[in-house]
C-alpha positions in Angstrom: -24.6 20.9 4.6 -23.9 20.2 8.0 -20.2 21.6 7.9 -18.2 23.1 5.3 -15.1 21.8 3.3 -11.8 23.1 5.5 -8.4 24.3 4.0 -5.3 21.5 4.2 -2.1 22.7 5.3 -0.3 25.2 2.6 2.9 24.1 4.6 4.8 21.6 5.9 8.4 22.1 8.1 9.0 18.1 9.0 6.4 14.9 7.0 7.2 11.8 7.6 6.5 8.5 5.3 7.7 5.1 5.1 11.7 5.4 4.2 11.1 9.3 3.2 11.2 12.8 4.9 9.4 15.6 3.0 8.5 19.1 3.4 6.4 21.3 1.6 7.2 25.5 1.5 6.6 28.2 -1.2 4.2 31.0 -1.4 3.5 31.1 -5.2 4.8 27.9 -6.9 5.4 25.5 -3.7 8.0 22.8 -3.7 7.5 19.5 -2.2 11.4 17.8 -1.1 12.2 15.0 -0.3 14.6 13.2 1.6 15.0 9.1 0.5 16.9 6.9 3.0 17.3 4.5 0.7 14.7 1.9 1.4 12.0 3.0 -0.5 12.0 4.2 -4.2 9.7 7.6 -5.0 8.3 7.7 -8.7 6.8 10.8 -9.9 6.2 12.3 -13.6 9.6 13.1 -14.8 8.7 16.5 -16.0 8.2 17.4 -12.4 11.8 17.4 -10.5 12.8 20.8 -9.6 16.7 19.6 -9.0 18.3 16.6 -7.3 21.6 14.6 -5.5 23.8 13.4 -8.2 23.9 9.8 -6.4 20.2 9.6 -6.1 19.5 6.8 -9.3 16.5 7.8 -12.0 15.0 4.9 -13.6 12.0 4.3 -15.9 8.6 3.0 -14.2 6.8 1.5 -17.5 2.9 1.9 -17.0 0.1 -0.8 -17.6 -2.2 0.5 -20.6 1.3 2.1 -22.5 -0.7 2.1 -25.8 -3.8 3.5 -24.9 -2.5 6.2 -22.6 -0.2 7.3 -25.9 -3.4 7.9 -27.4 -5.2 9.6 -25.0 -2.2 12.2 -24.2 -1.4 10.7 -20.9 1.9 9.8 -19.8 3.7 6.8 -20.4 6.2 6.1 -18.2 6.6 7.2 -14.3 9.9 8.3 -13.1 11.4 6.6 -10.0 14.2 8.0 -7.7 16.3 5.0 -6.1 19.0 5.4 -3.4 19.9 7.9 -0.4 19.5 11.5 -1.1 17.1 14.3 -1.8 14.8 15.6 -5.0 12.3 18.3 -5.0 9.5 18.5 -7.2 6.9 21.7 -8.1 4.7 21.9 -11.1 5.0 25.1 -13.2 1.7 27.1 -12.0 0.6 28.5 -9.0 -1.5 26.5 -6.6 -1.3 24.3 -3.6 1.3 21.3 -2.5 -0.2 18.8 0.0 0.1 15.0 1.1 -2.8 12.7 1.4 -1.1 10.0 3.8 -2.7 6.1 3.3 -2.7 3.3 5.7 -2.5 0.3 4.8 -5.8 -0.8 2.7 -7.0 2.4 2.3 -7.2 3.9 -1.4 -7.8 7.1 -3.1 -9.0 8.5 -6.6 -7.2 11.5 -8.0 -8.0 13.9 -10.8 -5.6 13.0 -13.6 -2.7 15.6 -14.1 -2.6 16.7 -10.5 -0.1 13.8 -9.4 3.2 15.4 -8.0 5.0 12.0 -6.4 4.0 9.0 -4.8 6.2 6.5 -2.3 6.9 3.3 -4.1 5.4 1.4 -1.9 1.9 2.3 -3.3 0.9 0.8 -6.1 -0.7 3.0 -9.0 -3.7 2.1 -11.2 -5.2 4.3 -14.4 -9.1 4.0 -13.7 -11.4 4.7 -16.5 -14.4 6.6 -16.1 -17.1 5.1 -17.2 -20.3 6.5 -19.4 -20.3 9.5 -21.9 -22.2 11.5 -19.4 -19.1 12.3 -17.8 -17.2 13.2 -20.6 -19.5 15.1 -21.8 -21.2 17.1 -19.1 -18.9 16.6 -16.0 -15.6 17.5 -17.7 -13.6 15.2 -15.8 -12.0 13.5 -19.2 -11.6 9.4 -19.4 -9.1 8.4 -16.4 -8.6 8.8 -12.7 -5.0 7.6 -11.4 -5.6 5.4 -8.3 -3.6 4.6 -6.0 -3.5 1.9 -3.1 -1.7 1.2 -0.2 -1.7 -2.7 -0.9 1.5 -3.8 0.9 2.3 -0.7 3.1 1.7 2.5 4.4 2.8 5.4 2.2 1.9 8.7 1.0 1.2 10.4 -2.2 1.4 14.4 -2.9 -0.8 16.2 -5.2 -0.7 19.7 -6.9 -4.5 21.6 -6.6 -4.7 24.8 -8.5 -5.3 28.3 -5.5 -6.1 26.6 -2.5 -7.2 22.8 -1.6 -10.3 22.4 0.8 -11.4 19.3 1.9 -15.0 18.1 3.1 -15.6 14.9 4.6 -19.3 13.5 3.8 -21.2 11.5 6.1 -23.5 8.8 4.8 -25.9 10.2 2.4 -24.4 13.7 2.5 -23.9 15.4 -0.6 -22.1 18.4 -1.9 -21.9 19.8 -5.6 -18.5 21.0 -7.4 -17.8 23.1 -10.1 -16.7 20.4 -12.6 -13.2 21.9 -12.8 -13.1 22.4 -9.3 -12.6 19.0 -7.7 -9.0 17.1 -6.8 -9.5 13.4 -5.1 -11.9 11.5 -3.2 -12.5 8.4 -1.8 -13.5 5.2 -4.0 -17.1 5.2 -0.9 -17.5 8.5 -2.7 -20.3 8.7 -5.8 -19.8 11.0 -8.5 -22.2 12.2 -10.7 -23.3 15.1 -13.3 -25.9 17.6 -12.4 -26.9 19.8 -15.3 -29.5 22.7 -14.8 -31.2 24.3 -17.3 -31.1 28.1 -16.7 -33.7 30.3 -19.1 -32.5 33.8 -19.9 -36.2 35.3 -20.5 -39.2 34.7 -22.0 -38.7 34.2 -25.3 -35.2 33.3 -24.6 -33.3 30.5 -25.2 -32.4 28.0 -22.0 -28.9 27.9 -21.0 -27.1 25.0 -18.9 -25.3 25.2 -15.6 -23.2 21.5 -14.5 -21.8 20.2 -11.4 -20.4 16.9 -10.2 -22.7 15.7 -7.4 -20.4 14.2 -4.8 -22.1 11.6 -2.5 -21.1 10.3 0.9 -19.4 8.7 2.6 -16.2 9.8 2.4 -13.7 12.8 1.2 -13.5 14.9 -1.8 -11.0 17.8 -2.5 -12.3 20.9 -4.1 -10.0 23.6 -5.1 -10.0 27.2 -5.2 -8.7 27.7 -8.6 -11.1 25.9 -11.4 -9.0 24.3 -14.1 -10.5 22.1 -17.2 -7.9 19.6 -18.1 -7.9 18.4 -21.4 -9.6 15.6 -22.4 -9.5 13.0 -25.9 -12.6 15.2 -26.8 
């Protein structure tokens, strides 16, 4: 490995995205607020919001795939915030706050559950992942949220459990990741299950260690704190 993945900012005084001023602070439990001038809606998980202006609006954002997310466990509905004023978000655990800002055309694949908020002028997809031997063996469940800057810039935050590293692959590059332990990456990026067989002794029986295999080129996020969402198995 030519270089090796380097921690994002744990705080921000003064972020900037189209129509919305941010910052991130917190030791423990970070919060991310925001400040909407109106222009731009923010939708986000409604479970999230920490506290809010009274005159900032709260609608519903229904979701493609309603039925089969239902299912699944997933949510539903998105939350959208509409007007002038400010709303502050934090998940209940202890972990890491950060933005991943996107120009426009640019797209990025998160780990399900570890969406804080998004600008509305991204547009959010559910991806599934394909093939049992990611269910199975890579523990990264059925769906990825994806999210493209289509129209516009914008910016969407995310909530990584301890600390969030990120390692930028060149062509070819490769780096392996505790399946619990990854957070986004690029859609250039390859994912894929490693699975070693580990033998405990002669007469022993063979036990099994699994990565993801990340493959260049572009980003993943790894973070500190391994966490196993659940899944429809």
């Amino acid at each position: 490995m030519s270089s090796p993945p380097t921690i994002l900012p744990t705080r921000i005084s003064e972020g900037w995205a189209p129509g919305i001023r941010y910052r991130i602070a917190g030791e423990l439990v970070p919060v991310l607020h925001c400040t909407l001038d109106g222009s731009v809606p923010l939708f986000f998980e409604h479970h999230l919001v920490l506290w809010k202006d009274p005159q900032l609006g709260v609608t519903l954002r229904p979701m493609r795939g309603a039925v089969r997310r239902m299912v699944l466990g997933m949510p539903v509905f998105l939350t959208q915030a509409r007007g002038a004023g400010s709303i502050a978000f934090s998940r209940d655990a202890p972990g890491h706050v950060f933005p991943l800002p996107l120009a426009r055309g640019e797209v990025v694949l998160v780990r399900e559950h570890q969406f804080l908020a998004a600008s509305g002028s991204l547009r959010f997809t559910p991806r599934r992942i394909r093939g049992v031997t990611n269910n199975l063996f890579g523990g990264n469940g059925l769906w990825l949220d994806r999210f493209e800057a289509r129209d516009d810039d914008g910016v969407v935050w995310l909530h990584g459990y301890g600390n969030v590293f990120e390692k930028e692959l060149a062509q070819g590059e490769a780096i392996d990741v505790e399946p619990g332990g990854w957070v986004y990456m690029d859609p250039t990026v390859r994912m894929r299950p490693q699975v070693y067989g580990l033998r405990t002794g002669i007469f022993g029986g063979v036990g099994r260690l699994v990565f993801n295999r990340f493959e260049g080129p572009g980003r993943v996020g790894i973070q500190s704190l391994y966490v196993h969402l659940p899944t429809e198995e």
